[in-house]
N, C-alpha and C positions, 0 to 999 in steps of 0.2 A: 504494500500500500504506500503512496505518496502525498496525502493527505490528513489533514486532523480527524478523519470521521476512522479513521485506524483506534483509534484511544477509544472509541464506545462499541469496536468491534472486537470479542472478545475470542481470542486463539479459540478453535476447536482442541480437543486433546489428542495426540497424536495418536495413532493405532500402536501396537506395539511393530516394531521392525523385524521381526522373524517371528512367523508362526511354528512354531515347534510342532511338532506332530507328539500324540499322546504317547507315552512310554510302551503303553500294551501294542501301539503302530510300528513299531521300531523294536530289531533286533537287538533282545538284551538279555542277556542273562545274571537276573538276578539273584543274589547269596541269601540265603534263608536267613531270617531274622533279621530284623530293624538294625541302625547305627544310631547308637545313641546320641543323644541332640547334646550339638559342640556350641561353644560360644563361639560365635561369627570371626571369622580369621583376621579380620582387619581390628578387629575391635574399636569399631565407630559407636560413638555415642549416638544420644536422641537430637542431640545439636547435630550433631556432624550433617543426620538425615536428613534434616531439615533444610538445609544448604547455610546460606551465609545470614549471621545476623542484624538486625536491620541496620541502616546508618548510624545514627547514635545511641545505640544500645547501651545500659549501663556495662563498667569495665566488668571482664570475665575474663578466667584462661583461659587459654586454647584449649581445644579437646585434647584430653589426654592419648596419647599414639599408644598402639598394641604393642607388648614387649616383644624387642628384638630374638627372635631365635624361640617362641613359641610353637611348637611342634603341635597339631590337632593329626588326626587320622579318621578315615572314612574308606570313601571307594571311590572308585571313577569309570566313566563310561565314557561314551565317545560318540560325536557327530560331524556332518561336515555343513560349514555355513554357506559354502559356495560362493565365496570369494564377500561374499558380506559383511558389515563391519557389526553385526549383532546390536542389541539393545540399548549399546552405548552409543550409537549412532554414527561410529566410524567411515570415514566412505568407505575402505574396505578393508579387510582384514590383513596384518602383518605379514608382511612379505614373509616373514619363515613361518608362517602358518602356525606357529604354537600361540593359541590362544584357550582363553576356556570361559563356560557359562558357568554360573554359580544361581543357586537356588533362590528366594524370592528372600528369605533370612540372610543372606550374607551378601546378596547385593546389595542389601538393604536401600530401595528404591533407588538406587545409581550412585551412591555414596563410593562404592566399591569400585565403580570403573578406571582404569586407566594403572591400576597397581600391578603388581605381578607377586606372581605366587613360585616357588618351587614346591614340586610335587616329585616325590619319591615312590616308586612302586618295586617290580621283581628286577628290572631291568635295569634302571639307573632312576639319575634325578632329570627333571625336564624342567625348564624355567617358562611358563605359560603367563601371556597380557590376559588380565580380565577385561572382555569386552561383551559378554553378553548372560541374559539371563535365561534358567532353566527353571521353569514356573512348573515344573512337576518334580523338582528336585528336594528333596528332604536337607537340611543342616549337614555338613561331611561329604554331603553327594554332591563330585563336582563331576562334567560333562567335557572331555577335553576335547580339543579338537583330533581326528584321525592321524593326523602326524606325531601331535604330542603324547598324545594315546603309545603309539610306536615304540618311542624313545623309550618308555617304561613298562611296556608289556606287551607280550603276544597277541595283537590285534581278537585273535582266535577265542581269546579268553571274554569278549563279552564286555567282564567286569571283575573290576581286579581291588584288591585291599591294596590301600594307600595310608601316607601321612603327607602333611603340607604345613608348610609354614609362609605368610608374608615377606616381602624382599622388603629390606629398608633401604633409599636410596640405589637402587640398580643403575648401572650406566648409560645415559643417557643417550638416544640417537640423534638427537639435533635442539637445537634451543624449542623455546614454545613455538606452537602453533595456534591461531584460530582463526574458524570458521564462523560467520555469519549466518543463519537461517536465511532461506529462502522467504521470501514475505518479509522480510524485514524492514524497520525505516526508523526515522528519530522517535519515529511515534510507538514502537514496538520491536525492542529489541531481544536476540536472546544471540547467544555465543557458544561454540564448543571450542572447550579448551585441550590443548594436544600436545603429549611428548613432556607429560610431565612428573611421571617416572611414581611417586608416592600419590597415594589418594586426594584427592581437593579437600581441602574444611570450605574453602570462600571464594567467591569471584568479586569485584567489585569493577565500577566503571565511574568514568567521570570524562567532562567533556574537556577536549585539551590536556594543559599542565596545569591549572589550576580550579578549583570549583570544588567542591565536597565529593568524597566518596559517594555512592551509591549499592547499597548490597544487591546481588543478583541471585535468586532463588534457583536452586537444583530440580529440574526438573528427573525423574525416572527414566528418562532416554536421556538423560544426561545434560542436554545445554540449559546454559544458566540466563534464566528471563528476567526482564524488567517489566511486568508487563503496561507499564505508562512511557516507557520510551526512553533514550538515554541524552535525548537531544540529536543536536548537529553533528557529525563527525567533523573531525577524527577524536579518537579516544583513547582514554589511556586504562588499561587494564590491569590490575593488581592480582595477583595469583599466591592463594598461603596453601600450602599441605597439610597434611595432620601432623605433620612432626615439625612444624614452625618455619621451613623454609617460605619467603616469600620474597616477591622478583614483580615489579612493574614493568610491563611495554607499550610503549607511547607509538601515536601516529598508527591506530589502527583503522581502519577503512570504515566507511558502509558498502559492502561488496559483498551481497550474499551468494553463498553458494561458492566461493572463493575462499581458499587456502593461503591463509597471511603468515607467511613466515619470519618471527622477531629474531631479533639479535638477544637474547637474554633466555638461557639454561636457568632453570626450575634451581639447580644445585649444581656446585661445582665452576664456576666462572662465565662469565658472557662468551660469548662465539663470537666471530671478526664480524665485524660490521659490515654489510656488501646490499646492495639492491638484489630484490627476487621480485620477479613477478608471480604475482599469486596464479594458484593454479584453480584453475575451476572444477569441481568435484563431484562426483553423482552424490543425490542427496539421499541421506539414510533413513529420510521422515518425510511423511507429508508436508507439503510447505503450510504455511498458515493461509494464503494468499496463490490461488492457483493463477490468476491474471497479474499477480507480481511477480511471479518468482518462470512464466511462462516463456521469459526470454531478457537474457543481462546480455545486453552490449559489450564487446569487449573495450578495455579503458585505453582513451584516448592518448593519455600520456603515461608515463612509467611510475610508475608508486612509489610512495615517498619511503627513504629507507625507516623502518621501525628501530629505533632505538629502544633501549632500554636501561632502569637501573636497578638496584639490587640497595633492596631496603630490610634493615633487621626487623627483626619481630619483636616486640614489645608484649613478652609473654604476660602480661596484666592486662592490655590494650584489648578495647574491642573493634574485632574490626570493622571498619569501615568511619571512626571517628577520627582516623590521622589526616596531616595534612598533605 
């Protein structure tokens, strides 16, 4: 939409981005007797779920992050998404194919996306991206994909006894990223954030380099809405983890449906500064907006580099009250 009558049109809710077919559809062989119900491997709080807290929320700490080196155990199965980026609304799924869905507890409404897990089975350990959700999956029960499956057992087996524990900090493959929704405008923003290695607690926005934070709510397929709009672009976007790392990137677009790559690593030092043109991306959701999002012009001149800075956390601090 390009107009003000966007703000009294309210998003539909997105369908979810993969229909799973029911477990009794799909070959599996399962182990007699229940797994007993695990505490959620990331161990995201009732805050974390919620997405980020309002702008000037009273001071609070950060959620507290799951202990490093916590081992849970269950079992794992196995799917293929066919090249799809799952629940979490990725365009498509990681080039090396290890990824995995987790049950509707341990995604806990998209709290969970973008972490990585290693998973240990008969075979070895596999380090699997959580990118989507298995809505017939019980606590313990993760769903890996057929590659990652591999790595730790005999495809033949069905379904296999495993243990798993959360990566803290994994090595990063490139600074952030985000995408824009399709339908998108000043009037109705939402963002997915990418390549950020720990789970999200926050996203905030703000117009330029100065003006107040604004929090952005987590949606269940993952991008983070405003839903009154963020203003004019360009924008600067603030990004915290559960474990307190957090990293601004400035100079982001209104370009939906386009892949904006910053100069600023989640953790671990900024990346060289250099122009990209954003890449245009199939989308992983319905757009909000079928007559907006129906056809983007490609951009007339080259996009401005995205910079970034790298601000501490103010573990007292709530966010979205800094300046």
């Amino acid at each position: 939409m390009t107009d003000g009558s966007a703000s009294s049109d309210p998003a539909p809710r997105p369908m979810a981005g993969r229909r799973r077919a029911p477990r009794s559809a799909r070959t599996r062989w399962l182990v007699a007797g229940g797994v007993a119900a695990l505490a959620t491997v990331l161990g995201l709080s009732l805050a974390l779920r919620s997405g980020a807290a309002p702008a000037c929320a009273a001071p609070r700490a950060l959620a507290a992050p799951s202990a490093a080196g916590t081992v849970h155990k269950g079992k794992a199965t196995f799917y293929d998404s066919k090249g799809a980026g799952g629940n979490c609304s990725y365009p498509s799924a990681p080039a090396n194919r290890r990824y995995v869905a987790l049950g509707p507890a341990e995604y806990a409404v998209g709290a969970a996306c973008g972490g990585f897990l290693d998973v240990t089975g008969p075979r070895g350990t596999v380090r699997v991206l959580v990118m989507d959700q298995c809505p017939e999956c019980e606590p313990g029960h993760l769903d890996l994909s057929r590659e990652a499956f591999a790595e730790i057992a005999d495809p033949v087996q069905g379904v296999v006894r495993i243990s798993y524990r959360a990566v803290v900090d994994p090595p990063l493959p490139g600074p952030l990223t985000f995408r824009i929704k399709e339908g998108a405008s000043q009037w109705w923003f939402a963002v997915l954030v990418g390549q950020h290695g720990n789970p999200l607690r926050s996203v905030e926005v703000r117009q330029g380099s100065s003006g107040a934070w604004r929090g952005a709510a987590r949606q269940d397929y993952n991008y983070w809405l405003i839903e009154s709009g963020a203003g004019p672009e360009p924008y600067a976007i603030r990004v915290t983890d559960v474990y307190g790392h957090r990293v601004t990137a400035t100079g982001i677009r209104m370009a939906p449906g386009q892949v904006q790559r910053s100069t600023v690593r989640m953790y671990g030092g900024a990346a060289p500064a250099r122009a990209t043109t954003p890449a245009r991306s199939p989308s992983a959701r319905p757009s909000r907006s079928t007559s907006a999002s129906a056809s983007l012009p490609a951009a007339s001149s080259p996009p401005a580099v995205l910079d970034a800075a790298v601000a501490p956390v103010d573990p007292t601090g709530a966010a979205g009250c800094g300046g």
